[in-house]
PQR file of N, CA, C, O and H, with PARSE charges and radii, in Angstrom:
ATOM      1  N   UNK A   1      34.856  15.409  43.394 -0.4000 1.5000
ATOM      2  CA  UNK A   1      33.597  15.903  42.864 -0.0000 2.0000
ATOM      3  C   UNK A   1      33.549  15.751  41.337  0.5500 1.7000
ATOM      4  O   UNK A   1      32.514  15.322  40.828 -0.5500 1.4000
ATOM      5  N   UNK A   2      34.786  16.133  40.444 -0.4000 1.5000
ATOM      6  CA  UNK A   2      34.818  15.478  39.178 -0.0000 2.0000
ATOM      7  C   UNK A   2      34.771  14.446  38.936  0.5500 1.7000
ATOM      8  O   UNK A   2      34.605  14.345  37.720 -0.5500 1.4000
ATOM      9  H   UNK A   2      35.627  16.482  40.858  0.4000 1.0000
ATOM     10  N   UNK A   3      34.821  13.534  39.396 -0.4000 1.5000
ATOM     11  CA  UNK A   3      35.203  12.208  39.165 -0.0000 2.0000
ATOM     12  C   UNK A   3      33.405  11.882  38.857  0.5500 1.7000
ATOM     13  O   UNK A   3      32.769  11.610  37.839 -0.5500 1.4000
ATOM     14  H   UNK A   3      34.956  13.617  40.383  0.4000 1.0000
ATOM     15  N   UNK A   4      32.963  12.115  40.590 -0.4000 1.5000
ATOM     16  CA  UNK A   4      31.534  11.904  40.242 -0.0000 2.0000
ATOM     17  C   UNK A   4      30.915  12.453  39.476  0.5500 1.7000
ATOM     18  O   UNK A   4      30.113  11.614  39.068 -0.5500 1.4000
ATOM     19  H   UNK A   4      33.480  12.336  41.417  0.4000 1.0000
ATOM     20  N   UNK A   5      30.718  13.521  38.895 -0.4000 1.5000
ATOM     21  CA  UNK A   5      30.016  14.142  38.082 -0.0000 2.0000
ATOM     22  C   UNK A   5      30.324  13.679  36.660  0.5500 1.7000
ATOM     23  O   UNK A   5      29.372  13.549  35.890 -0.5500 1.4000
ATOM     24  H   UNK A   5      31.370  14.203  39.227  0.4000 1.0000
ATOM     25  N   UNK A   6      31.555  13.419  36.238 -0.4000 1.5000
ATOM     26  CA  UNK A   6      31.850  12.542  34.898 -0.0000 2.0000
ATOM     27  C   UNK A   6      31.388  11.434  34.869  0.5500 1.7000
ATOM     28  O   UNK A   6      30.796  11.214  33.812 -0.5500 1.4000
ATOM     29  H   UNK A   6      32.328  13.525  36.863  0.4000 1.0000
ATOM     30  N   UNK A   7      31.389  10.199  35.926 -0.4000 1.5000
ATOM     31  CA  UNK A   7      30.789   8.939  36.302 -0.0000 2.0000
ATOM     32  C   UNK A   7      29.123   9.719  35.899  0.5500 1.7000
ATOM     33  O   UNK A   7      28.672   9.813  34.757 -0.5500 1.4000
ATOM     34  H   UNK A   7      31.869  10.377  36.785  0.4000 1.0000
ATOM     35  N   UNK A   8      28.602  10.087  36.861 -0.4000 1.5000
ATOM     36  CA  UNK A   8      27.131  10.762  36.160 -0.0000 2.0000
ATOM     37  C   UNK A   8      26.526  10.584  34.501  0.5500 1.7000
ATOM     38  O   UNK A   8      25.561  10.031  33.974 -0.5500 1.4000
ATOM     39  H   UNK A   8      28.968  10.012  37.789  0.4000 1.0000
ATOM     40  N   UNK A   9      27.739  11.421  34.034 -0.4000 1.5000
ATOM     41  CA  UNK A   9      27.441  12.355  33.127 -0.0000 2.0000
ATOM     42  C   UNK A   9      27.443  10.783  31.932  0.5500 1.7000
ATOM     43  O   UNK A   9      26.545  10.438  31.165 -0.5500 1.4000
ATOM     44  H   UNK A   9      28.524  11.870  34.463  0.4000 1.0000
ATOM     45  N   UNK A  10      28.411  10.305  32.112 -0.4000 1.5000
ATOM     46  CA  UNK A  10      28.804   8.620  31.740 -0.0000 2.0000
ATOM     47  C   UNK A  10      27.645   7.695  31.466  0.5500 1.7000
ATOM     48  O   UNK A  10      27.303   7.167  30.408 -0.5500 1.4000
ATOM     49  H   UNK A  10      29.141  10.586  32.736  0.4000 1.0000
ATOM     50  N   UNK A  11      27.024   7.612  32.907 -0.4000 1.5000
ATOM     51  CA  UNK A  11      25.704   6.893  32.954 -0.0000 2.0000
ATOM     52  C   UNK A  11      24.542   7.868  32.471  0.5500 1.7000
ATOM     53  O   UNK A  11      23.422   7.368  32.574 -0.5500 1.4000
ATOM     54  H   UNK A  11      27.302   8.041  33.767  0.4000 1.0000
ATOM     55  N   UNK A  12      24.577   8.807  32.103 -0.4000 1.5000
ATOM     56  CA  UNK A  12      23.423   9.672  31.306 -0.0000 2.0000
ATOM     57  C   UNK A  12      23.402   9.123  30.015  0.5500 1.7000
ATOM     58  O   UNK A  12      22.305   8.771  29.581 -0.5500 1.4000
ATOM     59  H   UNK A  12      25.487   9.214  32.020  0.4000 1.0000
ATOM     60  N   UNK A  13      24.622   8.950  29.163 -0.4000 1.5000
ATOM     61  CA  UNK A  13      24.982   9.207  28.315 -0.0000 2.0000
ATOM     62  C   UNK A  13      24.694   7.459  27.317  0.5500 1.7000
ATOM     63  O   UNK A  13      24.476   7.318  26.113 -0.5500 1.4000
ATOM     64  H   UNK A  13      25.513   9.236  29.515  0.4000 1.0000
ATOM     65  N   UNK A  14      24.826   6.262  28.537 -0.4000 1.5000
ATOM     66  CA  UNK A  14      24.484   5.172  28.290 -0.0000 2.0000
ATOM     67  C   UNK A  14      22.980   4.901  28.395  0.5500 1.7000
ATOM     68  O   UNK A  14      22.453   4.075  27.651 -0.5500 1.4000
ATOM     69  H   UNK A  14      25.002   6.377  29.514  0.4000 1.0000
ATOM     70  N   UNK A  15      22.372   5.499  29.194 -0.4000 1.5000
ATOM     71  CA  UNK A  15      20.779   5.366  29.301 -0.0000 2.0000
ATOM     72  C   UNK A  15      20.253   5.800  28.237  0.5500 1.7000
ATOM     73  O   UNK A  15      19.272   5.332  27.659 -0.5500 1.4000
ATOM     74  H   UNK A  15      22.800   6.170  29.799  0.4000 1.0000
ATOM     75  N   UNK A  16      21.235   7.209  27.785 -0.4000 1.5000
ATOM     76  CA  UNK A  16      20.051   7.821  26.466 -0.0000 2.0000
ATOM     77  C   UNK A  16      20.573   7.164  25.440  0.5500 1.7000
ATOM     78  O   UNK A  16      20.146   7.480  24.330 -0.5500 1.4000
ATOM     79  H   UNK A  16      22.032   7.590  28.256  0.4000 1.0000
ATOM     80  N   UNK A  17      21.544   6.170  25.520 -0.4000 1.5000
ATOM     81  CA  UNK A  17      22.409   5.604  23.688 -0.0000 2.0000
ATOM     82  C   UNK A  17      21.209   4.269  23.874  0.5500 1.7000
ATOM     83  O   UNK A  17      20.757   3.736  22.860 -0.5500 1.4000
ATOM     84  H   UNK A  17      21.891   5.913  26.421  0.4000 1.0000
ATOM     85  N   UNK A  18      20.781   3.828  25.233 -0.4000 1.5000
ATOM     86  CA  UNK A  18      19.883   2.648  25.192 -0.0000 2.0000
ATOM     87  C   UNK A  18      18.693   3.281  25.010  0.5500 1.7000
ATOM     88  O   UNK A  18      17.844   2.453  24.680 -0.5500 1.4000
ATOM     89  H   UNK A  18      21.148   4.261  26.057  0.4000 1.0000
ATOM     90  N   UNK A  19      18.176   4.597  25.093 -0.4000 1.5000
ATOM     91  CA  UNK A  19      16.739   4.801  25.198 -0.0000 2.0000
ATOM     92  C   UNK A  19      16.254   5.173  23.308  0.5500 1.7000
ATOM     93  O   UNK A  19      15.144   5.018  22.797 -0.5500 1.4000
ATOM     94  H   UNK A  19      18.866   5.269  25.361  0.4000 1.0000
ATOM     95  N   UNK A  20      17.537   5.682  22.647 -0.4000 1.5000
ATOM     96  CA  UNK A  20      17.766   5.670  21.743 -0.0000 2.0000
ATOM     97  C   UNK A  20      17.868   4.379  20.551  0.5500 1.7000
ATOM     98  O   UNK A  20      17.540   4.411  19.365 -0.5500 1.4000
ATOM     99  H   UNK A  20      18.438   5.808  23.062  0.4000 1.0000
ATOM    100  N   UNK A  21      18.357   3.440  21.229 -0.4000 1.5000
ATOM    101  CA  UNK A  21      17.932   1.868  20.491 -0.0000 2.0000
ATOM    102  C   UNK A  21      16.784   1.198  20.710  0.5500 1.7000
ATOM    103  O   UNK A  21      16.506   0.283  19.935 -0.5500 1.4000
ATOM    104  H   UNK A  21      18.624   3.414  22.192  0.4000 1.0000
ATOM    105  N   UNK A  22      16.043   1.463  21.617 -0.4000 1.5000
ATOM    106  CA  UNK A  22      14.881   1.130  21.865 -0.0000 2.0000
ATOM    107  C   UNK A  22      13.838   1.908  20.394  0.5500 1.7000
ATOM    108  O   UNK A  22      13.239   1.306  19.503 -0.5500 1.4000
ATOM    109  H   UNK A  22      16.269   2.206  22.247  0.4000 1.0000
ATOM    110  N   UNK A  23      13.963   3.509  20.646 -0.4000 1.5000
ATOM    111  CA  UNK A  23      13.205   3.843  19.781 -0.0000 2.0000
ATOM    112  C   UNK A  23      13.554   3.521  18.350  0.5500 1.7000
ATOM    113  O   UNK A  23      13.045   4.122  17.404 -0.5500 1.4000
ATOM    114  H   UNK A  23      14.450   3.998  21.370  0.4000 1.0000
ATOM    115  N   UNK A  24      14.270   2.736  18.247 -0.4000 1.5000
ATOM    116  CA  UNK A  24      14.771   2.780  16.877 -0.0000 2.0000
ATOM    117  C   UNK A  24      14.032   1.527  16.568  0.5500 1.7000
ATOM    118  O   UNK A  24      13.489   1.423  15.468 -0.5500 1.4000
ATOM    119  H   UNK A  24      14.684   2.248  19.016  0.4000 1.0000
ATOM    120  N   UNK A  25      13.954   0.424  17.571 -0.4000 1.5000
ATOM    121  CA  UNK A  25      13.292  -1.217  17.477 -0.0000 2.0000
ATOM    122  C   UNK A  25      12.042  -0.915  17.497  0.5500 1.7000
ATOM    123  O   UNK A  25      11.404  -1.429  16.578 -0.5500 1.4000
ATOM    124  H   UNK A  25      14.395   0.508  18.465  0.4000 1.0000
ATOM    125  N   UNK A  26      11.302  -0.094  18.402 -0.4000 1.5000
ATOM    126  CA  UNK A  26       9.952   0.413  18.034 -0.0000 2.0000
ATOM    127  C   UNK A  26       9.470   0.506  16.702  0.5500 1.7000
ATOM    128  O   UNK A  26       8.575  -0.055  16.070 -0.5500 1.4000
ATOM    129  H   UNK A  26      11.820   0.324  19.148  0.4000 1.0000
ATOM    130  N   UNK A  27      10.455   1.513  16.419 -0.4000 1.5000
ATOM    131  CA  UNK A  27       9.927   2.164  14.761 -0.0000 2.0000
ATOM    132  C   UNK A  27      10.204   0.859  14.122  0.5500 1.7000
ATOM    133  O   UNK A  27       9.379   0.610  13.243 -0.5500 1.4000
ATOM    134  H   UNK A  27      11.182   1.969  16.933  0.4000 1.0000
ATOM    135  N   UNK A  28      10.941   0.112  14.258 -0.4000 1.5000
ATOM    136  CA  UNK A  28      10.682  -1.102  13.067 -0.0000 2.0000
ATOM    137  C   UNK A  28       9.965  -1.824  13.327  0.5500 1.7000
ATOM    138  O   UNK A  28       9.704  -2.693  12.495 -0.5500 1.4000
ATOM    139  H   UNK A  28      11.612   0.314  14.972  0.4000 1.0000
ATOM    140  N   UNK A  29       9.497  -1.821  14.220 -0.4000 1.5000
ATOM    141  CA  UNK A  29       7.764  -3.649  15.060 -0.0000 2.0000
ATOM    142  C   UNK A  29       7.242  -2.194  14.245  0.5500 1.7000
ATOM    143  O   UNK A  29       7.341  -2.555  13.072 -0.5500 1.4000
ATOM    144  H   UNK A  29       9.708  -1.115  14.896  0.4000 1.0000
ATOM    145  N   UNK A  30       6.818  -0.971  14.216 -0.4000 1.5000
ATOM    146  CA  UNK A  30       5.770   0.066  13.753 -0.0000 2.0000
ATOM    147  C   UNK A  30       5.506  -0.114  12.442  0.5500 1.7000
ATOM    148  O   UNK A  30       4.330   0.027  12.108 -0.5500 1.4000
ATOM    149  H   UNK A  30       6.737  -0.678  15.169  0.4000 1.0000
ATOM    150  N   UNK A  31       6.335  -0.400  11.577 -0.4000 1.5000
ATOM    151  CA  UNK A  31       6.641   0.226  10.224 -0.0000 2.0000
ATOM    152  C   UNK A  31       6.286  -1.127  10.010  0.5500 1.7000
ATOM    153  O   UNK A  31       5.428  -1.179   9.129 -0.5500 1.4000
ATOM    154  H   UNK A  31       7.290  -0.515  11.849  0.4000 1.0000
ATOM    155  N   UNK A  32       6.670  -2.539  10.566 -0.4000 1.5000
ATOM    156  CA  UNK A  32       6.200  -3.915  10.116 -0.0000 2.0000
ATOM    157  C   UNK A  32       4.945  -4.310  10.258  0.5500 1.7000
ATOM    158  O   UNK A  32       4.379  -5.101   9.503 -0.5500 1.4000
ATOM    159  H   UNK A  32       7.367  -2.497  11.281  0.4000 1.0000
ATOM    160  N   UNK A  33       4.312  -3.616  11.520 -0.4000 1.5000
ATOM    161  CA  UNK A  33       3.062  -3.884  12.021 -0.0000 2.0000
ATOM    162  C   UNK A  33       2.403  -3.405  10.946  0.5500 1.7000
ATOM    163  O   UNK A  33       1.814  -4.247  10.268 -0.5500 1.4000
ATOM    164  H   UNK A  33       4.771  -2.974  12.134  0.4000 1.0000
ATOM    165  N   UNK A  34       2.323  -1.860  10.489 -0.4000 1.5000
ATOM    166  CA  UNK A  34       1.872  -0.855   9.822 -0.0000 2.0000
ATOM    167  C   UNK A  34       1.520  -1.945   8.118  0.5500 1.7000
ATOM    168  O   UNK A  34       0.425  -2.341   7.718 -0.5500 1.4000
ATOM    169  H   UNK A  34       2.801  -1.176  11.040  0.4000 1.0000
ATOM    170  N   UNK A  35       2.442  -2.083   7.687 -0.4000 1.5000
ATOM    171  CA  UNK A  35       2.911  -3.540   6.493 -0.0000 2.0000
ATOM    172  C   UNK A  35       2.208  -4.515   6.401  0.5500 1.7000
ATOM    173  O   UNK A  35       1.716  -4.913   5.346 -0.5500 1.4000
ATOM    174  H   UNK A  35       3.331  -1.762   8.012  0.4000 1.0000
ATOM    175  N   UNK A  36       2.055  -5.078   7.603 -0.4000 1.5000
ATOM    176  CA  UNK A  36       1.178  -6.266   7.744 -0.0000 2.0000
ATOM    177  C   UNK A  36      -0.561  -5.667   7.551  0.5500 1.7000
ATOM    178  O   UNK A  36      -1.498  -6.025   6.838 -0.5500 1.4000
ATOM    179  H   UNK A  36       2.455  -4.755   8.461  0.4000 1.0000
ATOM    180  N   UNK A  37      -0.441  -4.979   8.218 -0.4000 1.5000
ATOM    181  CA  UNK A  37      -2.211  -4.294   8.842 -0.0000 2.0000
ATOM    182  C   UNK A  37      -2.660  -3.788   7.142  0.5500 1.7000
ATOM    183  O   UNK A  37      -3.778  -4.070   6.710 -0.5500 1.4000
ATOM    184  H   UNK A  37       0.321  -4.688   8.797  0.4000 1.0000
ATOM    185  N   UNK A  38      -1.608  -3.002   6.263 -0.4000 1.5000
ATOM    186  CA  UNK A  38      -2.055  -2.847   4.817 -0.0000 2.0000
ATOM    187  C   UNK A  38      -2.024  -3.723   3.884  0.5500 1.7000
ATOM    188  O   UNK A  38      -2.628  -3.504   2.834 -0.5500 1.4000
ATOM    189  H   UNK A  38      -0.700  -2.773   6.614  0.4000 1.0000
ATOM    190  N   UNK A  39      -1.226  -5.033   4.109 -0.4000 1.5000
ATOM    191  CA  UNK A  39      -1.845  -6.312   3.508 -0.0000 2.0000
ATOM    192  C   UNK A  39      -3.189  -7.062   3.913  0.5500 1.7000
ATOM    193  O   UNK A  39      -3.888  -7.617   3.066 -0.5500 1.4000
ATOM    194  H   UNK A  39      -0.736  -5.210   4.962  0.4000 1.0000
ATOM    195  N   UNK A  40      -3.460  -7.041   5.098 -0.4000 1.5000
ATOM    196  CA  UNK A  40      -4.759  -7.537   6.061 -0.0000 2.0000
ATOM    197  C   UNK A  40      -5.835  -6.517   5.046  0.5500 1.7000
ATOM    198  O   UNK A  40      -6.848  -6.931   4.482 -0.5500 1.4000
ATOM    199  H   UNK A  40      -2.892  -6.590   5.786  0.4000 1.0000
ATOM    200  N   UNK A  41      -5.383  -5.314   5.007 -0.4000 1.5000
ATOM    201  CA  UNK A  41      -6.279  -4.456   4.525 -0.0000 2.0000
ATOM    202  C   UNK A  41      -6.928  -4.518   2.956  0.5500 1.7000
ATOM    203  O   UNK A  41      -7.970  -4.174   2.398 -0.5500 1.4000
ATOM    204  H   UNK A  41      -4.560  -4.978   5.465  0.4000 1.0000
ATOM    205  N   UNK A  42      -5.965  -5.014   2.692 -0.4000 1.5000
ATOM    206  CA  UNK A  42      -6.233  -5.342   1.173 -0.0000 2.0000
ATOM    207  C   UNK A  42      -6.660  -6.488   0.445  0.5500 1.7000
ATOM    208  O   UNK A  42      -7.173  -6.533  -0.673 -0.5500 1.4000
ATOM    209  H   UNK A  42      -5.119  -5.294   3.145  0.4000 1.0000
ATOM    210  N   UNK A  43      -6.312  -7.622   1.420 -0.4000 1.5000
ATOM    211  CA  UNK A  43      -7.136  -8.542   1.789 -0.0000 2.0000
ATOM    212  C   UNK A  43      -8.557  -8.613   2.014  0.5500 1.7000
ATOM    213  O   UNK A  43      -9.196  -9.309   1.224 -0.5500 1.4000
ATOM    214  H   UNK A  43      -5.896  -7.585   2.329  0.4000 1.0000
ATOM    215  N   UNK A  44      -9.295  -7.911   3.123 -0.4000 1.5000
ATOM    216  CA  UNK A  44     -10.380  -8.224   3.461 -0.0000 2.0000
ATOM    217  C   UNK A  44     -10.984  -7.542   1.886  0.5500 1.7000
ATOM    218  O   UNK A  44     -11.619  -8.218   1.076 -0.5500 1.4000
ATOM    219  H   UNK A  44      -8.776  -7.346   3.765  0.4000 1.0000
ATOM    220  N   UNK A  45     -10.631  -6.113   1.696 -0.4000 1.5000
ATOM    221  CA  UNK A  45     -11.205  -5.601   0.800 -0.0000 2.0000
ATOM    222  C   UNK A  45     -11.788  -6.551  -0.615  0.5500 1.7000
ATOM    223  O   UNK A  45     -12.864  -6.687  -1.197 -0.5500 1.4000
ATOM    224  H   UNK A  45     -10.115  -5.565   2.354  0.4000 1.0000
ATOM    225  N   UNK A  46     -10.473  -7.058  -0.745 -0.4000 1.5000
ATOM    226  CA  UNK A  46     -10.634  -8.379  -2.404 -0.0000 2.0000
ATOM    227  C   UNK A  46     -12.253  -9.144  -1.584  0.5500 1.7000
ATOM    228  O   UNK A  46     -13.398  -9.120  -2.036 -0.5500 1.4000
ATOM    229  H   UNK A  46      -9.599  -6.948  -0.272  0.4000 1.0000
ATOM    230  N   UNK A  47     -11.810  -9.682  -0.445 -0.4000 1.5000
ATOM    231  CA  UNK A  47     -13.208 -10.475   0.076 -0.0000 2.0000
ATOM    232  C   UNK A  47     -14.240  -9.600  -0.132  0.5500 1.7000
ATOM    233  O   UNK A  47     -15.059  -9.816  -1.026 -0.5500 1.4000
ATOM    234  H   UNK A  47     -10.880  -9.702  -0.078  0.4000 1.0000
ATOM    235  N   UNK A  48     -14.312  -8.575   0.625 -0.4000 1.5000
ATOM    236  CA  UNK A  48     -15.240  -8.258   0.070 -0.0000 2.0000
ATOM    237  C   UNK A  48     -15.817  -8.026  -1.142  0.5500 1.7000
ATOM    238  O   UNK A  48     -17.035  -8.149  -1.269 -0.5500 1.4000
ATOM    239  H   UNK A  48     -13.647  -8.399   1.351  0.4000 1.0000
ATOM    240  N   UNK A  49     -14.989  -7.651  -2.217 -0.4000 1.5000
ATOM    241  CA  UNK A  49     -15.711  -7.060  -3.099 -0.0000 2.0000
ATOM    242  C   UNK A  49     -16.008  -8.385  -4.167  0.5500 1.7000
ATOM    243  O   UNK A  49     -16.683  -8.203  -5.180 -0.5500 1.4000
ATOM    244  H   UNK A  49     -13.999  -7.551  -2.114  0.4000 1.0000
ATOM    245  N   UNK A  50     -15.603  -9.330  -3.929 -0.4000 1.5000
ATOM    246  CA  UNK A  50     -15.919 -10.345  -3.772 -0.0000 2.0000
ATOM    247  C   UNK A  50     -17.320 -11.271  -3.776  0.5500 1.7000
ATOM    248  O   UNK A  50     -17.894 -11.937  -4.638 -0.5500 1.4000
ATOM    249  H   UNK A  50     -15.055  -9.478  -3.106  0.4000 1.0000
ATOM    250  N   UNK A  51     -17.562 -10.979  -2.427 -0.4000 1.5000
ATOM    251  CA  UNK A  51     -18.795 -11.452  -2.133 -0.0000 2.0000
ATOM    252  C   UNK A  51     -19.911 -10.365  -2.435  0.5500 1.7000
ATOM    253  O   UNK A  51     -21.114 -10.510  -2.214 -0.5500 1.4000
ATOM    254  H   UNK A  51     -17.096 -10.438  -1.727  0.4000 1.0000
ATOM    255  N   UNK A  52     -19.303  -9.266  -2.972 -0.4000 1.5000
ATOM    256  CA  UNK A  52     -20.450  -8.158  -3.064 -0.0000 2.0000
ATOM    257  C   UNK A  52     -20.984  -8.536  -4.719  0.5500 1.7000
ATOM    258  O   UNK A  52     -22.104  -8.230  -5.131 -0.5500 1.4000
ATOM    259  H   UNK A  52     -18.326  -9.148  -3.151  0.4000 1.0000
ATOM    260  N   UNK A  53     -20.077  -9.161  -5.437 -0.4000 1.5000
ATOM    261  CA  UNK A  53     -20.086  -9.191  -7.050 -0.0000 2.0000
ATOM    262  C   UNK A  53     -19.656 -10.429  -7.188  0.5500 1.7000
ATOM    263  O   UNK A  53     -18.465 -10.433  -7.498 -0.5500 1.4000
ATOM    264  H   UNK A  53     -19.167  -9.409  -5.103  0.4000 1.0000
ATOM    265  N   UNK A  54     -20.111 -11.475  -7.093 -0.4000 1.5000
ATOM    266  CA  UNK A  54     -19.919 -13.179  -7.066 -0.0000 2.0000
ATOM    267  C   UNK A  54     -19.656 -13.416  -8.731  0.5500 1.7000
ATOM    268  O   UNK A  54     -20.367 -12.952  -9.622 -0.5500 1.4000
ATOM    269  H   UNK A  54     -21.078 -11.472  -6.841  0.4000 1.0000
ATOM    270  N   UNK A  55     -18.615 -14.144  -8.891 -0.4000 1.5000
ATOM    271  CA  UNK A  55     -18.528 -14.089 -10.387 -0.0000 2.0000
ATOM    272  C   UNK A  55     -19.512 -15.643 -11.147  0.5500 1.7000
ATOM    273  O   UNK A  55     -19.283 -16.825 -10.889 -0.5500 1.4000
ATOM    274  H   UNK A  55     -18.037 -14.521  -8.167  0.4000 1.0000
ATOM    275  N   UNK A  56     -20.283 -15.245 -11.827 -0.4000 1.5000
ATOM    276  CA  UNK A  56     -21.219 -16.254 -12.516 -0.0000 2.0000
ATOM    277  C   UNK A  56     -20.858 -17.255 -12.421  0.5500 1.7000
ATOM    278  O   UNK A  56     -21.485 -17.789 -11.507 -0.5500 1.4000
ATOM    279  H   UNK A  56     -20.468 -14.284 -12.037  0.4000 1.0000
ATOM    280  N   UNK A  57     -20.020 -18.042 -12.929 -0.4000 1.5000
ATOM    281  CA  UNK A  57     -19.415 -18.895 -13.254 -0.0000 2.0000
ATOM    282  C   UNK A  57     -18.766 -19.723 -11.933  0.5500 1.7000
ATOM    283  O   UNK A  57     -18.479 -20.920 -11.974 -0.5500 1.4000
ATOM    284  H   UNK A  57     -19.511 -17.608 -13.672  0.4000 1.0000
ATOM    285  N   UNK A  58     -18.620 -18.994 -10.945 -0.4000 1.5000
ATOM    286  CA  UNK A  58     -18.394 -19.880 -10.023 -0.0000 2.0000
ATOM    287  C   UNK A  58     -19.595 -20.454  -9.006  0.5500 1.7000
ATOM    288  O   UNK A  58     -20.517 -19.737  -8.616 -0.5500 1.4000
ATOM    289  H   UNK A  58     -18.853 -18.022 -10.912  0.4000 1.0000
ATOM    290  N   UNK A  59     -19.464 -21.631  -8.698 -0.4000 1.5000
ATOM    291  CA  UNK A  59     -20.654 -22.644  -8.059 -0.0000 2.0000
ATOM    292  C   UNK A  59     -20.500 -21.820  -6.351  0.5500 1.7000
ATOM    293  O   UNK A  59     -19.816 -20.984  -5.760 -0.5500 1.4000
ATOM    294  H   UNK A  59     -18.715 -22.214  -9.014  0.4000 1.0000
ATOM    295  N   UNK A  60     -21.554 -22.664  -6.160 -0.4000 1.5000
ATOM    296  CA  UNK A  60     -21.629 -22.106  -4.685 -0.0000 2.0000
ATOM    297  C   UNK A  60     -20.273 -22.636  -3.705  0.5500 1.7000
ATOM    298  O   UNK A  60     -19.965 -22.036  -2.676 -0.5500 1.4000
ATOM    299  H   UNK A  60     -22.109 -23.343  -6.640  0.4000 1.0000
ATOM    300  N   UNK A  61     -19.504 -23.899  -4.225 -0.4000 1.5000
ATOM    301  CA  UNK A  61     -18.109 -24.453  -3.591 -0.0000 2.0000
ATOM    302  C   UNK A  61     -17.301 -24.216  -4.264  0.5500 1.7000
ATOM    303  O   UNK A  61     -16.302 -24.876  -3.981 -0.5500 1.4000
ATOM    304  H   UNK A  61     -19.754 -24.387  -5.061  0.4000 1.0000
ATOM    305  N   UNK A  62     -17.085 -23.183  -5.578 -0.4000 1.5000
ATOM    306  CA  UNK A  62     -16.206 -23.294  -6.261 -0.0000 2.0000
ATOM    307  C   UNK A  62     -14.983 -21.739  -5.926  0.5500 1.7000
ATOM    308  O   UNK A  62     -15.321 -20.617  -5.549 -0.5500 1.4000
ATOM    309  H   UNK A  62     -17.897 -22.646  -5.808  0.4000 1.0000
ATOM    310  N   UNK A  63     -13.991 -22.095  -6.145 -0.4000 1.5000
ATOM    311  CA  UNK A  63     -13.000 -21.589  -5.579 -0.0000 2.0000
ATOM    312  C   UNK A  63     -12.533 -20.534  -6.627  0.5500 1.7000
ATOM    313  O   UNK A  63     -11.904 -20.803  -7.651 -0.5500 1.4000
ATOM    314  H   UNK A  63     -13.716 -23.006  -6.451  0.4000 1.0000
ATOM    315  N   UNK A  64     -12.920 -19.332  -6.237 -0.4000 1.5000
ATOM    316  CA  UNK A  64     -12.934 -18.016  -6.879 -0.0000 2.0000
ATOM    317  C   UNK A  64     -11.149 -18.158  -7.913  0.5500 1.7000
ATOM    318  O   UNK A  64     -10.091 -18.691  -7.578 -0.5500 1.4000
ATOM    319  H   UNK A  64     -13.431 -19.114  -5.406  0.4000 1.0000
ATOM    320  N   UNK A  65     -11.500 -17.493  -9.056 -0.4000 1.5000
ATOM    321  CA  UNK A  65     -10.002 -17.351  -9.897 -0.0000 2.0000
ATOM    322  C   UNK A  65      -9.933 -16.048  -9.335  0.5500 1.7000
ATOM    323  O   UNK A  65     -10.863 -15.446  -8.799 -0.5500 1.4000
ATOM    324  H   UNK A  65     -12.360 -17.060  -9.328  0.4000 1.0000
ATOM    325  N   UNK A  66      -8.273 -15.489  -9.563 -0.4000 1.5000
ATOM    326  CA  UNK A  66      -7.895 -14.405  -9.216 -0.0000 2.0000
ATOM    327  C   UNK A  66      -8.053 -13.275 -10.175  0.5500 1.7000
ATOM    328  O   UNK A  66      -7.901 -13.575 -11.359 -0.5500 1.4000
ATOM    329  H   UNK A  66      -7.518 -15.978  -9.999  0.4000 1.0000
ATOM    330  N   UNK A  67      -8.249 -12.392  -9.974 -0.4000 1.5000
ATOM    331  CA  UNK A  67      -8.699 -10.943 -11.302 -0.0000 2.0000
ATOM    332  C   UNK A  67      -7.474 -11.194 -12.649  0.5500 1.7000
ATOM    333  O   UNK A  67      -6.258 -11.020 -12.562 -0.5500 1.4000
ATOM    334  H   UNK A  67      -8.373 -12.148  -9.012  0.4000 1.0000
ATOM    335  N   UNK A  68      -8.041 -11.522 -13.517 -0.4000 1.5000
ATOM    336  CA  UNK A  68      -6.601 -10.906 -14.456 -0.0000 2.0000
ATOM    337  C   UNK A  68      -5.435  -9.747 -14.227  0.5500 1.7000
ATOM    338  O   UNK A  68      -5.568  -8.738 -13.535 -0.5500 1.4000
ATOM    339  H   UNK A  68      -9.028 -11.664 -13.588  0.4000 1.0000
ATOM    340  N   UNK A  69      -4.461 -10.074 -14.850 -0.4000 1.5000
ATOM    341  CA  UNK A  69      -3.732  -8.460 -14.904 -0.0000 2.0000
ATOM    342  C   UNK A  69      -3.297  -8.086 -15.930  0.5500 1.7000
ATOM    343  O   UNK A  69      -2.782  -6.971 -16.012 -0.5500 1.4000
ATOM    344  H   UNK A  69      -4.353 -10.893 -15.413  0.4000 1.0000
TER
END
């Protein structure tokens, strides 16, 4: 009866060390996804504000300069 119950306790112990690496690979696709989605974000924004305030000087084909810094 010990034997089995240690064997058990064994395979508990490997499911939760794997259920435990899983959440850990999650949180990093999360935290990268999250990264990406606030560059996307900051992105569209420049477009927009962009096309909301067209700078004079550029033609209707002409290829926007980037803001000073």
């Amino acid at each position: 009866m010990k034997a089995k119950l240690e064997e058990r306790l064994e395979a508990l112990k490997a499911e939760y060390a794997s259920g435990q690496k899983m959440l850990a690979e999650i949180d990093t696709r999360r935290a990268t996804l999250t990264q990406a989605m606030l560059r996307i974000e900051g992105a569209m924004q420049v477009l927009q504000e962009m096309l909301e305030h067209p700078s004079p000087e550029a033609g209707p084909d002409a290829t926007p300069r980037p803001p000073a810094s």
